[in-house]
C-alpha positions as CSV (number, residue, x, y, z in Angstrom):
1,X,208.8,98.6,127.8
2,X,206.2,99.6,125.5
3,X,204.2,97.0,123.5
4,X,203.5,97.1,119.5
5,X,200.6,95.4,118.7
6,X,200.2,93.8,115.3
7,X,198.4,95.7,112.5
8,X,194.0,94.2,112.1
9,X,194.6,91.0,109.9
10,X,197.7,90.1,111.7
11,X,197.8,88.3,114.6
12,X,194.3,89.4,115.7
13,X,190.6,89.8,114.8
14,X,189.2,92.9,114.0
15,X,185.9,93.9,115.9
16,X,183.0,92.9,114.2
17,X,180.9,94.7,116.7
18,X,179.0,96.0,113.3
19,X,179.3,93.6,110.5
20,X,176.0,91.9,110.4
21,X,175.4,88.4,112.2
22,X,173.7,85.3,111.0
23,X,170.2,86.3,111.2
24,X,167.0,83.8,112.4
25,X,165.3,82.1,109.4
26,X,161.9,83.0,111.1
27,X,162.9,86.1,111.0
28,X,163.7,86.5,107.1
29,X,160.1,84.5,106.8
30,X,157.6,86.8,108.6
31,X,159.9,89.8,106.1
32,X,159.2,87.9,103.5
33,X,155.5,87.9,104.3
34,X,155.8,91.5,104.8
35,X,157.3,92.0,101.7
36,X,155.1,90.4,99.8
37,X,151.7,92.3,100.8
38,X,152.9,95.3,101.8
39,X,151.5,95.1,105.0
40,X,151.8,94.2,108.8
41,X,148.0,93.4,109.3
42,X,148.5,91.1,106.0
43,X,151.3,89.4,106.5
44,X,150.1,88.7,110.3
45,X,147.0,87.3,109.0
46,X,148.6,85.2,106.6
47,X,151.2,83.7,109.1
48,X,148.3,83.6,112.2
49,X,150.0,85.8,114.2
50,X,149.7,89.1,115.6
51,X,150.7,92.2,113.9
52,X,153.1,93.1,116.2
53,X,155.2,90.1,116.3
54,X,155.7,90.7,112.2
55,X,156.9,94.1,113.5
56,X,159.3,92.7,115.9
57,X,160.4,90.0,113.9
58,X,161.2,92.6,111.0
59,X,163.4,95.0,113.9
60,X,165.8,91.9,115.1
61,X,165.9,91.0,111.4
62,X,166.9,94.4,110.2
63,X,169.4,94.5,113.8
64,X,171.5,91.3,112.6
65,X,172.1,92.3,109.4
66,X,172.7,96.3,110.9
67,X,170.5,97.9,107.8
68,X,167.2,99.3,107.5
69,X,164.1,97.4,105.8
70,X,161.8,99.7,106.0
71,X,161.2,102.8,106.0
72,X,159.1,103.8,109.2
73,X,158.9,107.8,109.0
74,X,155.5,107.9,107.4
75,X,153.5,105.9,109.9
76,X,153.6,103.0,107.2
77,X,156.7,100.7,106.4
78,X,157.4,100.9,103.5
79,X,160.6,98.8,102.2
80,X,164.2,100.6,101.4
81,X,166.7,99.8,98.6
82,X,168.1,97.3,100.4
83,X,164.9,96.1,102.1
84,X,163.9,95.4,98.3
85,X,166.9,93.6,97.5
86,X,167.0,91.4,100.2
87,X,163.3,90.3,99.8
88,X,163.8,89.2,96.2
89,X,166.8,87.3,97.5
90,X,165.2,85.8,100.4
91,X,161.8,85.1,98.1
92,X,164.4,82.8,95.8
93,X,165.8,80.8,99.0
94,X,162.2,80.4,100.2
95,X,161.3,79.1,96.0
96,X,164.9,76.8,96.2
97,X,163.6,75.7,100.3
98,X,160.1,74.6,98.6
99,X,161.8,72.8,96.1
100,X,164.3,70.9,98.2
101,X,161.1,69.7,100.4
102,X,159.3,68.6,96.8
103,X,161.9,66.9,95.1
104,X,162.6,64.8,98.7
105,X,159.0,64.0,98.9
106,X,159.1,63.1,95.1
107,X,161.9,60.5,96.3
108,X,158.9,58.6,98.5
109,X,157.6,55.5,96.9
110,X,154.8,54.6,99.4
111,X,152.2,57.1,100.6
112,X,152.8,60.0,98.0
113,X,150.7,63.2,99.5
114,X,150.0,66.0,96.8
115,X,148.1,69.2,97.2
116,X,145.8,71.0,94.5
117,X,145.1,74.7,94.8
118,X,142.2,75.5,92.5
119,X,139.3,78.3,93.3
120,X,136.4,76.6,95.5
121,X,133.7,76.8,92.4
122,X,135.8,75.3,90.3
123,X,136.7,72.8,92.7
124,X,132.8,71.7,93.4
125,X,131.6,71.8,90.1
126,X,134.8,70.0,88.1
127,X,137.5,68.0,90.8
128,X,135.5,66.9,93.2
129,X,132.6,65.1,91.6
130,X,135.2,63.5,90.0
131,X,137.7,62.3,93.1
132,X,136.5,59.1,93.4
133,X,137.6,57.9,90.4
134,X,141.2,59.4,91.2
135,X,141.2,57.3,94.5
136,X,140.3,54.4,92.7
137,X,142.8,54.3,90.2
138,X,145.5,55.7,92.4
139,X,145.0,54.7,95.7
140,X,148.5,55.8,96.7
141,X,148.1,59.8,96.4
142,X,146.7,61.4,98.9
143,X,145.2,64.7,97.8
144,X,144.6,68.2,99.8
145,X,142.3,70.2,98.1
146,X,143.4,73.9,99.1
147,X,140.7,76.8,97.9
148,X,141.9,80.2,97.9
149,X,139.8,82.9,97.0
150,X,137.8,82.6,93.8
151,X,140.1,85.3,92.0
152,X,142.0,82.6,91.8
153,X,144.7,84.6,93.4
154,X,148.4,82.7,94.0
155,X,147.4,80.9,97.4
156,X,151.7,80.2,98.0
157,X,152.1,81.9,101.3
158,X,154.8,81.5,103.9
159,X,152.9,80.0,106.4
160,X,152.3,76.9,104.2
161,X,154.1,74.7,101.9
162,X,153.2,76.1,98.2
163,X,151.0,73.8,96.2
164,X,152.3,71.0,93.8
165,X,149.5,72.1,91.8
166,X,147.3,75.2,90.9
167,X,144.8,75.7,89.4
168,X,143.7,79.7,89.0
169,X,141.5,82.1,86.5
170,X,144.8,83.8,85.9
171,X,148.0,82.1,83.9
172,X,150.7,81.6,86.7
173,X,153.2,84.3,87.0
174,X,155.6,81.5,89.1
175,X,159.4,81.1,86.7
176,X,159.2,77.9,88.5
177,X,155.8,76.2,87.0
178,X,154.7,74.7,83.6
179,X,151.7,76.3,82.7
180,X,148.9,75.0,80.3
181,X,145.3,76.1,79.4
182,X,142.5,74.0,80.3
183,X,139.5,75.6,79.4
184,X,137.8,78.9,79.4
185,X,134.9,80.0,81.4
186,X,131.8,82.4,79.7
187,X,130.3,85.0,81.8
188,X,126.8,86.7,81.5
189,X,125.0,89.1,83.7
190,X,122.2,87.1,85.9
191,X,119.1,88.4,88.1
192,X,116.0,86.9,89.4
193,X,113.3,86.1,87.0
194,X,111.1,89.2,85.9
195,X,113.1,91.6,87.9
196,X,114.0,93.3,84.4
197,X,110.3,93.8,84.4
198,X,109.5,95.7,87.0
199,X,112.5,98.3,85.7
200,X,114.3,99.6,83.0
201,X,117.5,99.1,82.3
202,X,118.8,102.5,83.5
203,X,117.3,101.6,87.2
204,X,118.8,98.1,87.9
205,X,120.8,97.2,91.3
206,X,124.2,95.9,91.2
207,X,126.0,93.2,92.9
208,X,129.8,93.5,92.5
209,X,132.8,91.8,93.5
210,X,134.6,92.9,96.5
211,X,138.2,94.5,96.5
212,X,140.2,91.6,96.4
213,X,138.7,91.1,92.7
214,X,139.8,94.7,91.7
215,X,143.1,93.0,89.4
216,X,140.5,90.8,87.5
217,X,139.1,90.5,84.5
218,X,135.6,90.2,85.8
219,X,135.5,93.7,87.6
220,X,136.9,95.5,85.0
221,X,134.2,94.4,82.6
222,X,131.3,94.9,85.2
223,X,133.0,98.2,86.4
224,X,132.5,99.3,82.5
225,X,128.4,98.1,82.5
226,X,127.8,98.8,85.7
227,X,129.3,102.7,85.5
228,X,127.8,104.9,88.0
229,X,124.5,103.2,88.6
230,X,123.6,101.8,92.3
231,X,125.7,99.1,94.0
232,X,124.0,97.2,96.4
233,X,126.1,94.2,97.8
234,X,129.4,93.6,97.3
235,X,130.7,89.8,97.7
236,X,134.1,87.9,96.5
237,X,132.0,84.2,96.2
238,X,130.0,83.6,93.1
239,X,127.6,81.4,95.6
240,X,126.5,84.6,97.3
241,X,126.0,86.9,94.7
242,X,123.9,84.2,93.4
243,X,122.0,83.9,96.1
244,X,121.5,88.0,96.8
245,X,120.5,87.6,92.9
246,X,117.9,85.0,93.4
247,X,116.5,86.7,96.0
248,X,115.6,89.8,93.6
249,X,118.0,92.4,95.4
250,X,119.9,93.2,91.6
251,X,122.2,91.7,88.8
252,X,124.8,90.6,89.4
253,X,127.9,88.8,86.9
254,X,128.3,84.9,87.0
255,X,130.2,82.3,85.5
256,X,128.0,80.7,82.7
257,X,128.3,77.0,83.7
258,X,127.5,78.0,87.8
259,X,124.0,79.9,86.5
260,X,122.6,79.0,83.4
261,X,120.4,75.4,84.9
262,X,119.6,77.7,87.3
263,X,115.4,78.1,87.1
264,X,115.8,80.9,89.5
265,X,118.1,83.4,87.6
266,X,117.6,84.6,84.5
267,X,120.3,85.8,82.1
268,X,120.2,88.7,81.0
269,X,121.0,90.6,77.3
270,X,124.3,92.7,77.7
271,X,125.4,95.1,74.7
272,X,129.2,94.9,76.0
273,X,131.4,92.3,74.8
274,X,131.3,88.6,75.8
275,X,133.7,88.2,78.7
276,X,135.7,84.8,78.6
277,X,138.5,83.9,81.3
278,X,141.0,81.2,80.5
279,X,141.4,78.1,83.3
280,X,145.1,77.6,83.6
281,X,146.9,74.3,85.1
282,X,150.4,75.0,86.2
283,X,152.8,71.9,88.1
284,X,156.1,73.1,89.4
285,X,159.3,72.2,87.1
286,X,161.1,69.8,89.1
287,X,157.6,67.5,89.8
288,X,155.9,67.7,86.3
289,X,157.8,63.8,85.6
290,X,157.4,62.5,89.0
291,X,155.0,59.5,88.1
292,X,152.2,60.6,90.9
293,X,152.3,64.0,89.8
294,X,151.8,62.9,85.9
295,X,148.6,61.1,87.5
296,X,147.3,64.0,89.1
297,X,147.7,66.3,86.5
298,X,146.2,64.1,83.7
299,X,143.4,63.4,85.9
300,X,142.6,67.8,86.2
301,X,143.3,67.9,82.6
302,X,140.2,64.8,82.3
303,X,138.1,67.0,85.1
304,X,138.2,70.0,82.1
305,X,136.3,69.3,78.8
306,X,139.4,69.6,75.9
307,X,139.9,73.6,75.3
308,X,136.3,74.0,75.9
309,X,134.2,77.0,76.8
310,X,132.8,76.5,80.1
């Protein structure tokens, strides 16, 4: 007697041996990292592990959902059609994840924590002097100061929660923030007193910023001044190229309200343009009402002289 099975759909499953699976979050967030530096060392340092886990969490990722990622032939991954699809994708569930966690903790009427993102110099020499009179009018909040690097890059990572809010030399890019300026900061060129006596002008020593300035404002105009003339130190903190400055080893460019009191740098004349970077506040949309949040951000917007130049 010979048996007629029933046609796929009817009566039995089709194989699914390759339709892809539900996939591991973890695995979607250590892509995600990937995606967003380009790179494994990058993404390992930002989620404190080691590069080859990123690698391995990237192969089971790209084995459930039976695709390719990235592209692997050039000794570099580099991410596919579909690997760029699915990271924009996955970047919105980890924004809509965030905001889940924000609007629950908005919910909390007690002990209401809140974290700042704003570049360390800034921090010192405007928030923090100031915190004291935050705790005392809102004992409630408690406040993490998070510093990322003074380019005032985006700090949001996805090792960490993002911040509630940032404050950065460069006007959020985030669809998901209300932005506002707060002030501006002046720039000169600084060195140690009489160094610009002992040389002409043609025969100073530079201190730049290091590469992960190269997007900013600040090293494009002291890339133009400096041109091809002797680098001597290169340093991403403000506080060190002060320091290398005061010390006599060259010029170096500071933020106006970090040197000028300083009796042991000396600003110096520069023929190029005044260079002038705006300080931008931004609060994610779905906290800027929450009352604790409308604290905190009047409170940066007091730290800030009104729209002044810095």
């Amino acid at each position: 007697m010979t048996t007629t099975l029933p046609p796929t759909g009817v009566g039995r499953t089709a194989p699914a041996a390759h339709e892809p699976s539900m996939f591991d979050w973890e695995n979607l967030r250590h892509y995600l990292a990937f995606a967003r530096v380009s790179s494994l060392n990058g993404a390992a340092r930002e989620l404190g592990v080691e590069h080859a886990t990123v690698a391995r969490r990237i192969a089971a990722l790209e084995q459930a959902l039976n695709f390719k990622l990235v592209d692997r032939r050039q000794r570099q991954y580099q991410l596919t059609a579909f690997g760029r699809r699915v990271a924009e994708i996955g970047q919105r569930m980890h924004q809509d994840a965030q905001a889940i966690r924000r609007i629950a903790r908005s919910q909390t009427q007690r002990f209401v924590p809140l974290s700042i993102s704003a570049p360390a110099p800034l921090a010192s020499a405007f928030i923090a002097p100031h915190l004291g009179h935050l705790r005392r009018q809102q004992p409630a909040i408690d406040v993490s100061l998070l510093l990322p690097d003074d380019a005032g890059q985006d700090p949001a990572s996805a090792k960490a929660p993002e911040p509630d809010l940032l404050i950065s030399l460069r006007r959020p890019a985030q669809t998901d923030m209300v932005v506002r300026r707060l002030a501006s900061l002046s720039y000169s060129l600084y060195a140690a007193p009489g160094y610009t006596h002992t040389r002409p002008p043609e025969q100073y020593d530079y201190i730049l910023y290091d590469q992960a300035m190269n997007a900013s404002p600040q090293h494009d105009w002291l890339q133009e001044v400096v041109g091809e003339r002797p680098v001597v130190l290169r340093a991403r903190s403000p506080e060190v190229r002060a320091a290398a400055a005061r010390s006599g080893l060259g010029v170096t460019l500071l933020p106006d309200y970090l040197a000028r009191q300083d009796p042991l740098l000396q600003r110096l004349e520069c023929a190029a343009p005044a260079l002038v970077v705006d300080v931008w506040l931004g609060v994610h949309v779905e906290l800027r009402k929450d009352p604790s949040v409308r604290a905190v951000m009047d409170f940066l917007i007091g730290c800030f002289p009104a729209g002044a130049s810095l």
